[in-house]
C-alpha atoms as one frame of an Amber mdcrd trajectory, in Angstrom:
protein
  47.494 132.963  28.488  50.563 134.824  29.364  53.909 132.830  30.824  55.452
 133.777  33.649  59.148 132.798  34.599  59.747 132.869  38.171  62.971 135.000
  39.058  66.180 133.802  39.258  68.752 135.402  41.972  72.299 135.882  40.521
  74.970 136.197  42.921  76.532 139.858  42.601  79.484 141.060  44.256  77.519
 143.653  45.057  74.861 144.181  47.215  74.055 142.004  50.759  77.556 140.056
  50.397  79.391 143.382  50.327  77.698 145.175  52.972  78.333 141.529  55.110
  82.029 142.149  54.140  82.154 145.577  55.346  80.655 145.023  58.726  83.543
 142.206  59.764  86.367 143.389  61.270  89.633 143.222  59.099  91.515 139.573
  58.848  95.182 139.211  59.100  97.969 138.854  60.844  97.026 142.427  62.833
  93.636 141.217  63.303  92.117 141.467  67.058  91.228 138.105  68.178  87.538
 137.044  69.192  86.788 137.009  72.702  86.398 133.404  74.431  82.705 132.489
  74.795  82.128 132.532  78.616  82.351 129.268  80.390  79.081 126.641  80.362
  77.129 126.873  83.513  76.198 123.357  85.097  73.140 122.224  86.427  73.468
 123.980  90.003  74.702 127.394  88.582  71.563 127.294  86.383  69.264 126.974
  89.264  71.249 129.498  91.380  71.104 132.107  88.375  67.329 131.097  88.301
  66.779 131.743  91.887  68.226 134.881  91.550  65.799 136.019  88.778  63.123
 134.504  90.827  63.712 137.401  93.606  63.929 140.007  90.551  60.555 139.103
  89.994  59.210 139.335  93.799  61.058 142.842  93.207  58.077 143.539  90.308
  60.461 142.546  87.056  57.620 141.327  85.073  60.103 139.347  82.484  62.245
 138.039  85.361  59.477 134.696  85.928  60.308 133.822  82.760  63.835 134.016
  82.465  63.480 131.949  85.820  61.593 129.703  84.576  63.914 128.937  81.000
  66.765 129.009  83.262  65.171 126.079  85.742  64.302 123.991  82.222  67.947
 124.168  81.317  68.941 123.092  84.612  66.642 120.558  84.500  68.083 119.247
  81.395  71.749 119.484  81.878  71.117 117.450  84.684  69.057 114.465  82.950
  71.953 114.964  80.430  74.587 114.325  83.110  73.167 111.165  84.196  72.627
 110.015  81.102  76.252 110.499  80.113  77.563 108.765  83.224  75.045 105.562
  82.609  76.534 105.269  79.190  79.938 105.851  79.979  79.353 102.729  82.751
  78.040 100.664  80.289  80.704 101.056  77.864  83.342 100.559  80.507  81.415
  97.161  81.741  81.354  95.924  77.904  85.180  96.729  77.498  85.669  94.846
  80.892  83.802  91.710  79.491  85.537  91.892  76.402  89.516  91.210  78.138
C-alpha cells in the first residue's frame, strides 16, 4: 500500500504575499492617509434610512425590501442595545452609591 504525505505550505516571499504587497498603497512619511469611516447611525437614522428604501421598493426596486428590512433589524437592535447600556450603567452607579 502506497504512503501518502499530505502537503505542506512553505511560506515564499513570493507569490499571494507579494501580490498583497503590491496592491497597498506605499507607507511613509508621504503616505496619503485613510479616509475616516463615516459616522455610526443610531437607532432612528436606521429606521429613517429604512423607510426610505421601503418607498424604493413601492418604486419596483426588487432588492430595496430587503435592504429595508436588514436596516429595520439593526435598528431594532441598536435600540435594545441602548437600553441595555443605560440599565447597566444605573446599576453600576446605584452599587457605587451604596458602597460610600
Amino acid at each position: 500500500m502506497e504512503r501518502r504525505t499530505p502537503s505542506q505550505p512553505r511560506w515564499s516571499p513570493e507569490g499571494l504575499l507579494s501580490l498583497l504587497r503590491a496592491s497597498l498603497p506605499p507607507a511613509g512619511p508621504g503616505a496619503a492617509a485613510l479616509p475616516l469611516p463615516p459616522p455610526r447611525l443610531d437607532s432612528r437614522q436606521l429606521s429613517e434610512a429604512a423607510s426610505a428604501w421601503r418607498k424604493r421598493s413601492a418604486q419596483g426596486d426588487e432588492g430595496a425590501e430587503s435592504v429595508a428590512a436588514a436596516l429595520e433589524y439593526i435598528a431594532t437592535r441598536r435600540a435594545r442595545e441602548k437600553g441595555a447600556r443605560i440599565q447597566a450603567m444605573g446599576k453600576r452607579l446605584s452599587q457605587l452609591m451604596q458602597l460610600s
